[in-house]
C-alpha positions in Angstrom: 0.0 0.0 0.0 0.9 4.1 -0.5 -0.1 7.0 0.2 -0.2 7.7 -3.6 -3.1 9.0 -5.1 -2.2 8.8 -8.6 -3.0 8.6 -12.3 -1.6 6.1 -14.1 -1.6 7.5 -18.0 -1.5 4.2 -20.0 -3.9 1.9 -17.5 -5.9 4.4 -16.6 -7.5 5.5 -20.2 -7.0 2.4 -21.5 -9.3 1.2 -18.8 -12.0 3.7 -19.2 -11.7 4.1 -23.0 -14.7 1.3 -23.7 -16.6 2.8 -20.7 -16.5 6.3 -22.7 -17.7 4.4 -26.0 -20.2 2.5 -24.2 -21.7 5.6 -22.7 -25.7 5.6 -23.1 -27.5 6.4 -25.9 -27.9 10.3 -26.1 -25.3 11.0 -24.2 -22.2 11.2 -27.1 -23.9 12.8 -30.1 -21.1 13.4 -32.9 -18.3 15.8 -31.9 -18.5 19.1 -33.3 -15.5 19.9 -35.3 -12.5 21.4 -32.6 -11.3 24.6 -32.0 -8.4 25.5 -32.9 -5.7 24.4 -30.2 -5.3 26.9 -27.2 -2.1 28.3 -26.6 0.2 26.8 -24.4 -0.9 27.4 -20.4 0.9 27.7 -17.9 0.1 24.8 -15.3 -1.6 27.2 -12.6 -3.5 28.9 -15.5 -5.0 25.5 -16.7 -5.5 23.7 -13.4 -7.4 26.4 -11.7 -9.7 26.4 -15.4 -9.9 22.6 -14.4 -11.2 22.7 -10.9 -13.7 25.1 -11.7 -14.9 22.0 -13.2 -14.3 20.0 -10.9 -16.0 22.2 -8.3 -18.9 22.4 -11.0 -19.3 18.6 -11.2 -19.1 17.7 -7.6 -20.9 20.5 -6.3 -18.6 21.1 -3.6 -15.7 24.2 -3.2 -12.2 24.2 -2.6 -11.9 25.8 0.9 -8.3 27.0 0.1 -5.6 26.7 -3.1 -4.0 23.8 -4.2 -0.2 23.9 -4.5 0.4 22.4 -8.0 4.1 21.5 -9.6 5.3 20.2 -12.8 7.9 17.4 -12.1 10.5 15.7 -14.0 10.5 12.5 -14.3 13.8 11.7 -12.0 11.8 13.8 -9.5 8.7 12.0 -10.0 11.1 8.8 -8.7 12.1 10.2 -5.7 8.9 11.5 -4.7 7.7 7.8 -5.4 10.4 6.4 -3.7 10.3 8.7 -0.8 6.3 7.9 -0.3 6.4 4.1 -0.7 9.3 3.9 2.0 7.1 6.1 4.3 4.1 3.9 3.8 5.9 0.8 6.4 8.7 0.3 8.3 11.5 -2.2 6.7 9.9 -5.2 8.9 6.5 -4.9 7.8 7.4 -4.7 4.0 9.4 -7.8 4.4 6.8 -9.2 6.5 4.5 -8.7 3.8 6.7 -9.8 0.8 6.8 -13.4 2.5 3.6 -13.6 3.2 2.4 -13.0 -0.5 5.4 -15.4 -1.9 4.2 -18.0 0.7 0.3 -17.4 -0.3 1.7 -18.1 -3.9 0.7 -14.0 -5.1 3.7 -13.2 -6.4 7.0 -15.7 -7.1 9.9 -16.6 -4.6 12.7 -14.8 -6.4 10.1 -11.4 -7.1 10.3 -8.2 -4.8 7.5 -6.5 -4.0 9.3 -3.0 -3.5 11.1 -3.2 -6.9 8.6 -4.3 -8.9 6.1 -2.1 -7.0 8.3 1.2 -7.7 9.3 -0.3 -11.0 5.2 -0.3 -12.2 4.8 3.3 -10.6 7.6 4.7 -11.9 6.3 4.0 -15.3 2.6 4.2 -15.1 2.4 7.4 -13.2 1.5 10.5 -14.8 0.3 12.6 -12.0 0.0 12.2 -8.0 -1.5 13.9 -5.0 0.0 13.9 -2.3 -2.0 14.6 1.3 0.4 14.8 3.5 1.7 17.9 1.8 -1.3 19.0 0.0 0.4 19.2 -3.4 -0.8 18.1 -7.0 1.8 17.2 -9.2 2.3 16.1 -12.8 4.5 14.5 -14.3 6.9 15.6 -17.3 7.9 12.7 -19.4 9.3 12.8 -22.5 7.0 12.2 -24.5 4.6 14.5 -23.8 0.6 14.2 -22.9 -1.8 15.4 -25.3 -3.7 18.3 -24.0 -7.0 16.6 -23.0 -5.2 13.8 -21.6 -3.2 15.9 -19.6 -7.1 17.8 -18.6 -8.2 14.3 -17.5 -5.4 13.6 -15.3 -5.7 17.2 -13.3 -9.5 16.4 -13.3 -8.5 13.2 -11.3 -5.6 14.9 -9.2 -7.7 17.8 -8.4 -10.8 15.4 -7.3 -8.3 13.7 -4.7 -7.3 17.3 -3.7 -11.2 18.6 -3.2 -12.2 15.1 -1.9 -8.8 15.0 0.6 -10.4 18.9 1.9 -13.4 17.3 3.0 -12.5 13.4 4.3 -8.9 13.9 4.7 -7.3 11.5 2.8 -4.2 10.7 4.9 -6.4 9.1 7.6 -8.3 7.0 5.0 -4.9 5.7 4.3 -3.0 5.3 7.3 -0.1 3.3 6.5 0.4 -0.3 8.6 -2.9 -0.3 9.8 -5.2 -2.7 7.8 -4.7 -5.6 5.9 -4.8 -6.3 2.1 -8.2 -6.2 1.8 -8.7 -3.2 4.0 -6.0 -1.6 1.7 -7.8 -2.2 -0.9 -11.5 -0.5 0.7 -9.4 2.3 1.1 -8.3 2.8 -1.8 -11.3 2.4 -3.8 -13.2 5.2 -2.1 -10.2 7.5 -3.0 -9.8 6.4 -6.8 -13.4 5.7 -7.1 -14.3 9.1 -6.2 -11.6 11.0 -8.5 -12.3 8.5 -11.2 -15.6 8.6 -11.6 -15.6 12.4 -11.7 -12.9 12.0 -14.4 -15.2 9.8 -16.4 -17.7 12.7 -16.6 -15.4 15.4 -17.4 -14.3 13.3 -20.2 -17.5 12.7 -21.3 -18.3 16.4 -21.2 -15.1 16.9 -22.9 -15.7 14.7 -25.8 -19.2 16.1 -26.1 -17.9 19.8 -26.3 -15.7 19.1 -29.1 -11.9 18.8 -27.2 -11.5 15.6 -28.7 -13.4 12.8 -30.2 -13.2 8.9 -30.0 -10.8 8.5 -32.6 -8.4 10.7 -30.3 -8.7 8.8 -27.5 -8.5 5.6 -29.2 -5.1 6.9 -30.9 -3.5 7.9 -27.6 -4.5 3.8 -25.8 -3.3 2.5 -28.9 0.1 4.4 -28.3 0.1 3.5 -24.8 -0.6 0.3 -24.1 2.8 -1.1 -24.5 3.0 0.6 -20.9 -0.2 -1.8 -19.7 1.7 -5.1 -21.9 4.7 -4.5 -19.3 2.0 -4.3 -16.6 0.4 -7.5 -17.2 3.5 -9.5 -17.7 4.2 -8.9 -13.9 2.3 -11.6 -11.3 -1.5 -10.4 -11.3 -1.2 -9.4 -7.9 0.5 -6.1 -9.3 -2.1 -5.6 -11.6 -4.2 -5.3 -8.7 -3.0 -2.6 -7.3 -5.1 -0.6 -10.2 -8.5 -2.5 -9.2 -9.5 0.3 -7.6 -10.2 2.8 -10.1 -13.0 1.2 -12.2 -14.3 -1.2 -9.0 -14.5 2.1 -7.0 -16.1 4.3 -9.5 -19.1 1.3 -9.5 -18.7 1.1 -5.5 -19.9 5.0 -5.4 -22.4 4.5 -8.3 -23.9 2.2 -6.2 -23.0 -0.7 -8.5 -24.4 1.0 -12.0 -21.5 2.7 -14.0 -23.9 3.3 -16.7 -25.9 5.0 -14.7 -23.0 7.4 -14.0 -22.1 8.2 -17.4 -25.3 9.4 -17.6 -25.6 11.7 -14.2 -25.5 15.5 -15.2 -23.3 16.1 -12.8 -20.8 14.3 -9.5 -22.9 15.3 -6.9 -24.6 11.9 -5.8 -21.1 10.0 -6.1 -20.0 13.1 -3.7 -22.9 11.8 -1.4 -21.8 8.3 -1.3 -18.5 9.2 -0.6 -19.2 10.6 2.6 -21.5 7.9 3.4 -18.5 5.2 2.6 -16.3 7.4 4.8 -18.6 7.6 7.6 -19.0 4.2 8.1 -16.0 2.4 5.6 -17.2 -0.8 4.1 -15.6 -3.7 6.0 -14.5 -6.1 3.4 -13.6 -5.6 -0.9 -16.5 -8.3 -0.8 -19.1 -4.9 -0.2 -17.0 -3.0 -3.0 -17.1 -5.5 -5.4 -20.5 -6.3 -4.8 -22.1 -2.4 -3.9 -25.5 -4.4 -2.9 -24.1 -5.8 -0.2 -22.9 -2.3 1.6 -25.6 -0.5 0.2 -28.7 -2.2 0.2 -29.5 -3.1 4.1 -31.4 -6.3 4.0 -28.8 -7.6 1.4 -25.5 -6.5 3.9 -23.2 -8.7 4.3 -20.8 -8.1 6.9 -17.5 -9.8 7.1 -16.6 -13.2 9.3 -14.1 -12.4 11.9 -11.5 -15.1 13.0 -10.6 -14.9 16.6 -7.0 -14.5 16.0 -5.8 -15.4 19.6 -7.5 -18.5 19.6 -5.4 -19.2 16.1 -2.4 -18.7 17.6 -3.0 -21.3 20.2 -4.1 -23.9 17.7 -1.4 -23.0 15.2 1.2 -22.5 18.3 4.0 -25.3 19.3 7.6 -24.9 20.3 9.5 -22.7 18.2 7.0 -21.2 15.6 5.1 -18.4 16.4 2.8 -16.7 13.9 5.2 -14.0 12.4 2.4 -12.3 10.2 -1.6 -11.9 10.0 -3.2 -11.1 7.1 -6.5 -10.8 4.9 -6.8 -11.9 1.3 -10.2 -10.9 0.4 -12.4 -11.6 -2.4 -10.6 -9.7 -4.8 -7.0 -11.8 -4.2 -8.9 -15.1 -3.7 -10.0 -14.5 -7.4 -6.4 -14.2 -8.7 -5.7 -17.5 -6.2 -8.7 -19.6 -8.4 -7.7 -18.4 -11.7 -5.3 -20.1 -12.9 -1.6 -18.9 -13.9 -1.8 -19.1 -17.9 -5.2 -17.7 -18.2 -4.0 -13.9 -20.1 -6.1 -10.8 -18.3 -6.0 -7.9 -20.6 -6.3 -4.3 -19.0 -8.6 -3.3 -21.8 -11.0 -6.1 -20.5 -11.4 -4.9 -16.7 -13.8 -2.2 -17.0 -16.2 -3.7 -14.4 -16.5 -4.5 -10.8 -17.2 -8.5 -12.1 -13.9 -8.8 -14.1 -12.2 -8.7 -10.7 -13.7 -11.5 -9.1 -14.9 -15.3 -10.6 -16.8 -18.2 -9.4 -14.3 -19.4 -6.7 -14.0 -16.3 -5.0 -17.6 -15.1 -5.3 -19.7 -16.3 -1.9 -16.3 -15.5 0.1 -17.5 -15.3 3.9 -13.9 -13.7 5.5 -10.8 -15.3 5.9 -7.5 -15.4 7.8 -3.8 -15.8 6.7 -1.3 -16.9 9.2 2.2 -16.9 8.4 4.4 -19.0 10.4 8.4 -18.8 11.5 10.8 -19.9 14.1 11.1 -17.3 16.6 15.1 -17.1 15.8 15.1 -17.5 12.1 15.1 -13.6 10.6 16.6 -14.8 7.6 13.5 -16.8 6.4 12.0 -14.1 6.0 14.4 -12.8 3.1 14.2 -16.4 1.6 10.9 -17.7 2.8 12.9 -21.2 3.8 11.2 -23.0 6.8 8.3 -20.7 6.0 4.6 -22.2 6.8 1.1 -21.0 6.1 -2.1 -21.5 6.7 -5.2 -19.6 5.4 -8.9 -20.1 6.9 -11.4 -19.5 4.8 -15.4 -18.8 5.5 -18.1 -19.4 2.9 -21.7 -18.0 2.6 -22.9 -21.5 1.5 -21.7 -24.9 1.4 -21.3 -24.7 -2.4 -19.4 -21.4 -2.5 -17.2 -23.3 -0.3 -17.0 -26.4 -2.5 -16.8 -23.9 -5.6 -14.0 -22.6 -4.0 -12.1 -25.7 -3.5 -12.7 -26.9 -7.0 -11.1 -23.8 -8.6 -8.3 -23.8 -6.7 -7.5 -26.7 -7.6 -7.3 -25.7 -11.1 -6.2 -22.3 -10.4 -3.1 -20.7 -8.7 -2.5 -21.9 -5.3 0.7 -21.8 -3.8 3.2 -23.9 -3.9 3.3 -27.2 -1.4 -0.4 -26.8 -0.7 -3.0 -28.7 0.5 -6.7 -27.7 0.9 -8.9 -29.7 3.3 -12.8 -28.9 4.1 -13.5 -28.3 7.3 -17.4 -29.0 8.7 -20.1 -27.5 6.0 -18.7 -23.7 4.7 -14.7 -23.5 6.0 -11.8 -24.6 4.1 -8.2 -24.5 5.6 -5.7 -24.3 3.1 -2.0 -25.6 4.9 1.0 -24.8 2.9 4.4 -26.4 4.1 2.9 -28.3 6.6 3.9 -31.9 6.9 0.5 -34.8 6.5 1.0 -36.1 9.9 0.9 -32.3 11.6 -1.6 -31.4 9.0 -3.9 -33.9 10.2 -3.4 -33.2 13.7 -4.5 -29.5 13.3 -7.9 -31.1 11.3 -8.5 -33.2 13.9 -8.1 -30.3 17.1 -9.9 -28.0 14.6 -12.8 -30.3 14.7 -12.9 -30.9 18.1 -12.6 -27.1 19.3 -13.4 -25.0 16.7 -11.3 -21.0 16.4 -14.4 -18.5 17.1 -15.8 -16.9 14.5 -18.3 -13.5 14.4 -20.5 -11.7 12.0 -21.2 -8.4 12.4 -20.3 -8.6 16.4 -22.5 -11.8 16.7 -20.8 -15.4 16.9 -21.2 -17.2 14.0 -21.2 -21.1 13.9 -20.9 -23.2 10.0 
């Protein structure tokens, strides 16, 4: 996770390029021819032009100036470099980097920091930042055309209207959740600046600033940038989940709908709703019924994590790492490894998730270490896991299993069914220990709750 609000130029159009083309009927008559090109602005001149549109869309006002820069790209890279270090302490990055090579998410020999600075550094084309209030974009060599470069200040200046109203930095406070918390958090930022950047670029194309064939141009040129993107483990190319999945979070599940709204206002609404009470799982995000619709909530399951240790405790392991998966990483888990996912094709909540992961009740990652080793951690050697998993039904449970199977899961794994809706997934656990954990797990169950309540399979 960082503290990045950003807007990545290649994924992010070539993302919402078919939502533009699909927009409802009526609402993208033929372009009138363009206007001649304006002359060059400086970036003050044109941002402040921007969030008067911005302002317009949403409804709401900037209660004070936004510091704006134009950055090269070396300083882009430290910026980048400077926020993602900031985001966790040394531990808790290589805490996290074993945990996602022992859940199988990303490869043994891969580095989450490299690769995470290596896709930023590339896809990046403009950032907020909250903890100093600043919007800036990016300066790269080959240069933005001029709508594009409206689109992305329409984005920034959204996270800079949105962070003077819900602060941003305490939606985002680094350490503090798990990966599928993360990930709530981060769709309510993008979703908000991304769905106000869909309008403007609808009201854009509609006014004449440029057509269809533009835009199709310019993701044509760029998606060599996605092609590098989705050659890395999917679990980087979920990192950009939130902007679409968001933007149908805050539309309350109907994107169409959004495209045609006359204005941000109601996605402005829902925003303060989400922040007021945050969605407790990706499960309510991907599926907006189930935050937004009361008798169709679905809360999360809650594994008592104390009771874990002392089932998963023995002499010399301790559990060295807790985590959360989620729906939206269980999907990448039950897909498996040589099935291609093209950007172009996720421009909806349902391309995120699948069969195996849909039904997901909550679930728990434990990684486990000797108490001495601090090496394994760099190498993951003498690294165990084991991830509980809660189902809605019986068959989402079995659904589960079955695609897994076929799908990703990590390496040394073995997935056992546990009563009528749990399966425990053991990685690097030996049969004859593996068995004795079933059997204690049968006989005393690790509590579980739903929405405060104890909850029982």
């Amino acid at each position: 996770m960082t503290r990045l609000f950003r807007a990545p130029s290649a994924l992010l159009l070539v993302a919402l390029a078919g939502l533009l083309s699909a927009a409802p009927a009526g609402q993208t008559p033929a372009a009138s021819p363009r206007p001649p090109a304006p002359a060059a602005q400086t970036l003050d001149r044109l941002a402040d032009e921007v969030a008067r549109e911005v302002e317009q869309l949403r409804g709401w006002t900037f209660k004070r100036p936004v510091k704006k820069e134009r950055v090269s790209t070396a300083r882009a890279q430290l910026d980048i470099q400077r926020i993602v270090f900031a985001a966790a302490t040394p531990d808790h990055r290589a805490r996290l980097q074993a945990f996602l090579r022992v859940a199988g998410l990303i490869p043994h020999d891969c580095s989450l920091l490299a690769t995470s600075l290596a896709i930023l550094d590339q896809q990046v084309a403009g950032y907020y930042e909250p903890e100093t209030r600043t919007l800036k974009l990016v300066d790269r060599p080959d240069p933005m055309p001029a709508f594009v470069e409206r689109m992305v200040l329409a984005h920034e200046l959204t996270h800079a209207l949105d962070d003077q109203t819900i602060d941003l930095a305490s939606l985002m406070k680094p350490g503090s959740g798990t990966e599928d918390t993360d990930f709530v958090a981060a769709a309510i930022g993008e979703g908000s600046a991304t769905s106000l950047m869909l309008q403007a670029m609808l009201a854009a194309q509609k006014s004449g600033r440029f057509t269809l064939t533009d835009l199709s141009q310019y993701v044509a040129k760029e998606l060599s940038r996605s092609q590098t993107l989705e050659q890395q483990p999917r679990y980087f190319s979920a990192m950009f989940a939130s902007y679409v999945v968001g933007a149908s979070f805050l539309a309350k599940g109907d994107l169409a709908t959004l495209m045609a709204m006359p204005d941000n206002r109601a996605i402005g609404e829902a925003l303060l709703a989400a922040r007021r009470a945050l969605p407790r799982s990706g499960e309510q995000v991907l599926h907006p019924e189930k935050y937004w619709d009361a008798p169709r909530a679905d809360q999360p399951i809650v594994f008592d994590d104390r009771a874990a240790a002392a089932w998963l405790g023995r002499p010399g392991r301790r559990i060295i790492h807790r985590d959360t998966l989620g729906e939206l990483l269980t999907a990448i888990l039950t897909t498996p490894r040589d099935v291609v996912r093209r950007l172009p094709d996720l421009q909806s909540a349902a391309a995120w998730t699948n069969v195996g992961a849909e039904g997901w009740g909550g679930d728990r990652f434990y990684l486990l270490g000797s108490r001495s080793d601090s090496d394994a951690l760099k190498t993951t050697a003498g690294l165990q896991g084991v991830w509980m998993t809660a189902w809605d039904t019986p068959k989402d449970r079995d659904e589960f299993l079955a695609t897994l199977e076929k799908g990703s899961p990590a390496p040394n794994s073995v997935a056992v069914s546990i009563g009528r809706q749990l399966a425990v997934v053991f990685i690097a656990i030996e049969q004859a220990e593996r068995e004795s954990l079933v059997r204690r797990l049968n006989l005393l169950p690790v509590p579980m709750t739903r929405g405060g309540q104890a909850w029982k399979q």
